[in-house]
C-alpha positions as CSV (number, residue, x, y, z in Angstrom):
1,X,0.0,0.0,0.0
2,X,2.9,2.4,0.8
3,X,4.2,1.8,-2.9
4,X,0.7,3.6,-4.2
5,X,1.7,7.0,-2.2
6,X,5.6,7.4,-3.5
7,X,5.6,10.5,-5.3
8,X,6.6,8.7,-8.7
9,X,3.6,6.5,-8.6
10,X,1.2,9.7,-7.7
11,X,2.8,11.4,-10.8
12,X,2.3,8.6,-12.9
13,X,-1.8,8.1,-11.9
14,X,-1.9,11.5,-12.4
15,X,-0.9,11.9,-16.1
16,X,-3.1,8.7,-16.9
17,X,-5.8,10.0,-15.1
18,X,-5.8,13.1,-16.9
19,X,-5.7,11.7,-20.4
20,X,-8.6,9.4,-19.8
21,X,-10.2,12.7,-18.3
22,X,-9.4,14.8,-21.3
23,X,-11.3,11.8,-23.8
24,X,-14.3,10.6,-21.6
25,X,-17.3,12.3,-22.3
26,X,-20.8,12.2,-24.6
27,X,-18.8,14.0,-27.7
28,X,-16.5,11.5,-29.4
29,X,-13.5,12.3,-28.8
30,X,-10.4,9.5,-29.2
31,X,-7.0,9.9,-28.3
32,X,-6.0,7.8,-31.4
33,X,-7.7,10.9,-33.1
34,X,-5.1,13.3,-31.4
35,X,-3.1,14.1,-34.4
36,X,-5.9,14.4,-37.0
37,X,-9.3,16.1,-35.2
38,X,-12.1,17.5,-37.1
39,X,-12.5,21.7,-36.6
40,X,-16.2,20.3,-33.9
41,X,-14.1,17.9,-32.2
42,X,-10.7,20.6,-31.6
43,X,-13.8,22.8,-30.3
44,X,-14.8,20.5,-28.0
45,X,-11.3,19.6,-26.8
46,X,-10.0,23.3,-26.2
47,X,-13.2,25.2,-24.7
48,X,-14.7,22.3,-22.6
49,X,-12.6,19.5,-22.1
50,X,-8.9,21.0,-21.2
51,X,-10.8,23.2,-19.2
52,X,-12.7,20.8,-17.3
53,X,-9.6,18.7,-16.6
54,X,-7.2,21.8,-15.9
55,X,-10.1,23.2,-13.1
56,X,-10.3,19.4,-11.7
57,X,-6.8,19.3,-11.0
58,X,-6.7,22.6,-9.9
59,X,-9.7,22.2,-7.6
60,X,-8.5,18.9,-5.9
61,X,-5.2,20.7,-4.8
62,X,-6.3,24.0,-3.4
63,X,-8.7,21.9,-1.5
64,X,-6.5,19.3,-0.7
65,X,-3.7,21.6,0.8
66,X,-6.1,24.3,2.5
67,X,-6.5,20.9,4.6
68,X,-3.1,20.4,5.3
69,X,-2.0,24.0,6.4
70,X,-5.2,24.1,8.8
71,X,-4.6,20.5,10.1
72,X,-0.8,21.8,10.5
73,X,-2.1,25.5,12.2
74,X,-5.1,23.8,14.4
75,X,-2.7,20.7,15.3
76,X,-5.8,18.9,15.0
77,X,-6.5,16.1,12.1
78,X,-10.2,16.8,12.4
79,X,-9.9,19.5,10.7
80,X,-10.8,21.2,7.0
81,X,-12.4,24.0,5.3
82,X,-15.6,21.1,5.7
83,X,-15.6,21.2,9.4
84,X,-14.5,24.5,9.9
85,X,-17.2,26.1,8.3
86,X,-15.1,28.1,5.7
87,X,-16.9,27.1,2.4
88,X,-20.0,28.1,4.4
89,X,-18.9,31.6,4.6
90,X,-17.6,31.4,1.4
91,X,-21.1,30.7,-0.2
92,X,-22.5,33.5,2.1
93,X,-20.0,35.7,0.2
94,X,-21.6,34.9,-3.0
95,X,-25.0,35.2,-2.7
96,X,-24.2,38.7,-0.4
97,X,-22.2,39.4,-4.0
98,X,-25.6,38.3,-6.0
99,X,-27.6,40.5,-3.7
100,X,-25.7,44.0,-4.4
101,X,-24.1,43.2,-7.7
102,X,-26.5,40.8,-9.6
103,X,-24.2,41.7,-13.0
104,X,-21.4,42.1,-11.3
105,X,-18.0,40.4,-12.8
106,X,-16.8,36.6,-10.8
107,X,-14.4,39.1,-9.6
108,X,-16.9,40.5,-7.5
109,X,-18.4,37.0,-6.4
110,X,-14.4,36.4,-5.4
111,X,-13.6,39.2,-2.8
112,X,-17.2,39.1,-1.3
113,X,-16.1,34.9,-0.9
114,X,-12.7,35.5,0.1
115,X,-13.6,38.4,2.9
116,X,-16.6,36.2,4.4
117,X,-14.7,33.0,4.5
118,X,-11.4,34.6,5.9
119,X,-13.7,36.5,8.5
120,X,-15.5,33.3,9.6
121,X,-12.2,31.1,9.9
122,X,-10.3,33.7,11.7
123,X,-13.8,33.9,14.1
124,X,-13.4,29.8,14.5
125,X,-9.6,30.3,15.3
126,X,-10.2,33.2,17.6
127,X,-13.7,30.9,19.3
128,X,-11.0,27.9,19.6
129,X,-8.2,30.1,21.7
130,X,-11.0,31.7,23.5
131,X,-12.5,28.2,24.5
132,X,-8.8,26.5,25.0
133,X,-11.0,22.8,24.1
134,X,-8.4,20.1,25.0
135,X,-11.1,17.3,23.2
136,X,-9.2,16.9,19.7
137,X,-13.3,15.9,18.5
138,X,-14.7,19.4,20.0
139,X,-12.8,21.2,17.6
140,X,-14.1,20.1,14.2
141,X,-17.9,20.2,15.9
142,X,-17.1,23.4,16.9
143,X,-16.5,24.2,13.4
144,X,-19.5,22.0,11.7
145,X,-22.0,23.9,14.3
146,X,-21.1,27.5,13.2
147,X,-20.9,26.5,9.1
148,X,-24.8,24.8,9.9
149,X,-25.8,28.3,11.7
150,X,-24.2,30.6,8.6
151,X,-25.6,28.0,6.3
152,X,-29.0,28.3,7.5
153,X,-28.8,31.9,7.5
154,X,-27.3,31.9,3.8
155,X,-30.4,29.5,2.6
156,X,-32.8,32.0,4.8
157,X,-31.7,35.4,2.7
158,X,-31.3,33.6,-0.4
159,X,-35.6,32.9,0.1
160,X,-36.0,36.1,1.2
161,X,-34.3,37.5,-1.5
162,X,-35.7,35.2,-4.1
163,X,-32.2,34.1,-4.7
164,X,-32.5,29.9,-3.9
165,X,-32.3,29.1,-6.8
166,X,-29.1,31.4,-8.1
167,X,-27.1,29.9,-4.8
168,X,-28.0,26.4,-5.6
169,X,-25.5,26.7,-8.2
170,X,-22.6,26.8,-5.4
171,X,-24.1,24.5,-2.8
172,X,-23.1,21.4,-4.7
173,X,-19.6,21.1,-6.9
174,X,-20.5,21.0,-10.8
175,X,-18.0,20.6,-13.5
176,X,-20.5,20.3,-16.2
177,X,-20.7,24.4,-16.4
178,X,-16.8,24.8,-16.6
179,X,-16.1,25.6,-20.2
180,X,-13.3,28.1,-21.6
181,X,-14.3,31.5,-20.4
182,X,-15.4,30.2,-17.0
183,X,-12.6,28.7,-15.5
184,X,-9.7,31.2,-15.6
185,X,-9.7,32.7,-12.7
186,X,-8.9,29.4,-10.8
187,X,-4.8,30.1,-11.9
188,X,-4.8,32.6,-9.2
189,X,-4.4,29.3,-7.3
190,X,-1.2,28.5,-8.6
191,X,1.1,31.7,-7.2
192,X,-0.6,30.8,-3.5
193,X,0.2,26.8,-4.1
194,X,3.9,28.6,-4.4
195,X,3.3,31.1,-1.8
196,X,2.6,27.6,0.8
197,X,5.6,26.1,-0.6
198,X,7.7,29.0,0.2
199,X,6.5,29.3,3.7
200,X,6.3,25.5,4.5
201,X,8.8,24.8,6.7
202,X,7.0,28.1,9.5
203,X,4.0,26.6,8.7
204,X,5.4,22.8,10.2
205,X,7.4,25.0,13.0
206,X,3.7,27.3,14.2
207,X,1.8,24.1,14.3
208,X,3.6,22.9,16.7
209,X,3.0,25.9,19.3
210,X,3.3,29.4,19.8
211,X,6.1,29.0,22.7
212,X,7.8,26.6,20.1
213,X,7.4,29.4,17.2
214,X,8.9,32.0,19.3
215,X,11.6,29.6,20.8
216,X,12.9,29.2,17.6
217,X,12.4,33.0,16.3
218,X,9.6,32.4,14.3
219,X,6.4,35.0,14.3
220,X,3.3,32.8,15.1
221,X,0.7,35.5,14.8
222,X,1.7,36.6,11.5
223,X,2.5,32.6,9.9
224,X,-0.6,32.3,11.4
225,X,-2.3,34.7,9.7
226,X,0.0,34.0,6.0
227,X,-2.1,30.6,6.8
228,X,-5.5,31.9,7.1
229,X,-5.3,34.4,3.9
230,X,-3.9,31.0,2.0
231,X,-6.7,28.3,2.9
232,X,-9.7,31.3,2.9
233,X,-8.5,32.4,-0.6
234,X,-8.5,28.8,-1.8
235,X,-11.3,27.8,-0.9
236,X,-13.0,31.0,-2.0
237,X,-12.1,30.5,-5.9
238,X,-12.6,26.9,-5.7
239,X,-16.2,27.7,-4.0
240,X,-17.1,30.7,-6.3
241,X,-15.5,28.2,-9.6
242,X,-17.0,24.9,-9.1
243,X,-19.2,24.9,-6.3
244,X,-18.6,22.6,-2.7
245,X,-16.8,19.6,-2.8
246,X,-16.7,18.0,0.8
247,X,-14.3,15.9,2.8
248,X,-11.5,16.6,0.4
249,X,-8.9,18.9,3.0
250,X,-10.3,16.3,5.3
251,X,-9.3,12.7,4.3
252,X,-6.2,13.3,2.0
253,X,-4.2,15.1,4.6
254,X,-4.5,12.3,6.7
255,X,-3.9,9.6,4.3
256,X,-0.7,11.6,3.6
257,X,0.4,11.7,7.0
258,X,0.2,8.3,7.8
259,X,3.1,7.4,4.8
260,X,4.9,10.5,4.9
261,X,4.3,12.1,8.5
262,X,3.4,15.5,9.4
263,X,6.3,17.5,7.9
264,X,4.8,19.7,5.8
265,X,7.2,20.3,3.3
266,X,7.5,16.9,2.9
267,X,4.0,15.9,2.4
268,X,3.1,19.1,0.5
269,X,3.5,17.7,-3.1
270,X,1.9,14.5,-2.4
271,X,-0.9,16.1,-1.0
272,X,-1.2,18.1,-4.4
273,X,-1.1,15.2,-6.1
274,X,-3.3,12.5,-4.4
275,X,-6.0,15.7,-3.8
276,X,-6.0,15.8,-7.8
277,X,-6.3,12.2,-8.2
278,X,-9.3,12.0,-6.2
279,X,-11.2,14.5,-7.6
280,X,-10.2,13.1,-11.2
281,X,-11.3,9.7,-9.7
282,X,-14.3,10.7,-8.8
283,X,-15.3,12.9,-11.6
284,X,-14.7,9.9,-14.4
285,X,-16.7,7.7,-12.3
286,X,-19.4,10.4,-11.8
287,X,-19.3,10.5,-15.8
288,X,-19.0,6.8,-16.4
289,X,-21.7,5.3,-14.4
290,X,-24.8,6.6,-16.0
291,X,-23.3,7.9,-19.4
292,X,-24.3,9.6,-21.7
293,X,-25.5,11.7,-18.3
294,X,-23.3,12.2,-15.3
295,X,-23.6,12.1,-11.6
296,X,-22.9,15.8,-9.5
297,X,-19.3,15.7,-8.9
298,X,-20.3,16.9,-4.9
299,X,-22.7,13.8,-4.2
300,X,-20.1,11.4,-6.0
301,X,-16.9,12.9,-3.3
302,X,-19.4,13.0,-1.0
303,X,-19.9,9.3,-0.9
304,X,-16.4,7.8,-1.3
305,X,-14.8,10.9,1.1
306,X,-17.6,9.0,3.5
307,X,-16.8,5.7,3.2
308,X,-12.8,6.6,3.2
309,X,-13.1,8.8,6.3
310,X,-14.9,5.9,8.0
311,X,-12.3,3.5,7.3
312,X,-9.7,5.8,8.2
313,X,-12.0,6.2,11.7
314,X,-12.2,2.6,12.4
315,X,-8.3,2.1,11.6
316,X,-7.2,4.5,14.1
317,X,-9.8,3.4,16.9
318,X,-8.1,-0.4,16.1
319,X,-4.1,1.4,16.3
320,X,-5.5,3.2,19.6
321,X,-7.2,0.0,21.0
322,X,-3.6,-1.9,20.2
323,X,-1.4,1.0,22.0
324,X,-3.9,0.5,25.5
């Protein structure tokens, strides 16, 4: 099993899992045809199907690593941009956007979603210090109660407002609606993927306290903070792009750790990878298993992120039963 989770082997999945991505689909479209496509099919291939596949990859990482850097920041494995309520905020954001800018540009949709969902995970940081919970469980409930409350609000305003239906669009991932045009703004993911890179090593150093951080000449407020703007702003554009796609920062951070440990550096560009691979995983069963229609990318991770997180569960509760 530890072979699967060598970076080599990730890589390789990866570029296979992305070529079958690129040719699955109701359009014919054959890779044996790569060299020789028809004007409809080059159409197809450029405006929906590079885009589709470049926002999946995209999408799986930012998610993927927003889970890291707050597992790393929260020292707690419970948690994600799920169970902290951030992609709650997030689609708050948007539908606040749809309210007072119904034409407005995605770049609108954006800053409303990155200045809601960075507000309401600093708030669950700030609740957390406040409430100094020991229970490692409390934490991600914490989190889950706060993103059902702002949720509930969100679906309240959006009725009020007659706006259901427009926020609907957000409330479940979709990659059926990402065509050329639509996805673009999902590359400002790539300079803060760099940006976590960069600052990996303070990240690894403030997770493991703020006495530690200081010990060693580090500034835990501010890497704190670095951390925050990075996982809020993530999961803002993948939010405001594709729509929710749950349990990803939560279960491939911890299937990373367990094979390559909790150095962040170290377990950064795995996570990347392995995040991508299950969305890509998950999206070509989504399209497979009722073609020529396709299952809602957000139900389909919702099921296996389930079923994963549950085994992961009852493999720890067996290590911790083994330790006693």
């Amino acid at each position: 099993m530890k072979f699967i989770f060598k970076g080599y082997t990730l890589f390789i999945l990866l570029v296979i899992l992305t070529i079958v991505s690129l040719f699955i689909g109701v359009s014919q479209l054959s890779l044996i045809d790569i060299f020789h496509l028809s004007d409809e099919q080059m159409n197809i291939l450029f405006s929906s199907r590079i885009p589709r596949t470049v926002s999946i990859l995209l999408s799986g990482s930012s998610l993927a690593l927003s889970g890291l850097i707050m597992q790393q920041m929260m020292q707690n494995k419970f948690v994600s941009p799920t169970t902290a309520g951030t992609m709650e905020w997030a689609k708050l954001g948007i539908l606040l956007s749809l309210i007072f800018f119904p034409k407005g540009h995605i770049l609108i949709k954006l800053t409303f979603a990155v200045a809601l969902s960075l507000g309401g995970t600093f708030l669950f940081v700030k609740l957390i210090n406040f409430i100094k919970v020991k229970e490692v469980i409390f934490v991600p409930l914490l989190g889950i109660m706060i993103g059902g409350i702002v949720s509930s609000f969100t679906t309240f305003i959006a009725l009020r407002t007659n706006a259901l239906q427009s926020i609907n669009n957000w409330l479940n991932g979709n990659f059926a609606v990402i065509t050329s045009g639509r996805y673009e703004i999902l590359y400002l993911a790539i300079p803060l993927l760099i940006i976590a890179y960069i600052f990996a090593n303070h990240f690894t150093i403030a997770g493991m306290g703020k006495d530690f951080s200081h010990n060693l000449g580090v500034k835990y407020e501010q890497i704190i903070n670095i951390a925050l703007l990075i996982t809020a702003t993530l999961t803002a554009l993948v939010v405001v792009t594709v729509g929710t796609l749950p349990f990803l920062g939560l279960i491939v951070p911890n299937i990373i750790s367990i094979y390559r440990g909790d150095h962040l550096k170290n377990a950064l560009p795995h996570t990347l990878m392995l995040g991508a691979i299950f969305v890509l995983i998950a999206d070509i069963i989504g399209r497979i298993i009722v073609y020529p229609y396709e299952i809602n990318i957000g139900l389909t991770i919702g099921v296996f992120g389930t079923i994963i997180f549950l085994i992961l569960l009852m493999k720890g509760r067996k290590n911790y039963a083994n330790e006693r």
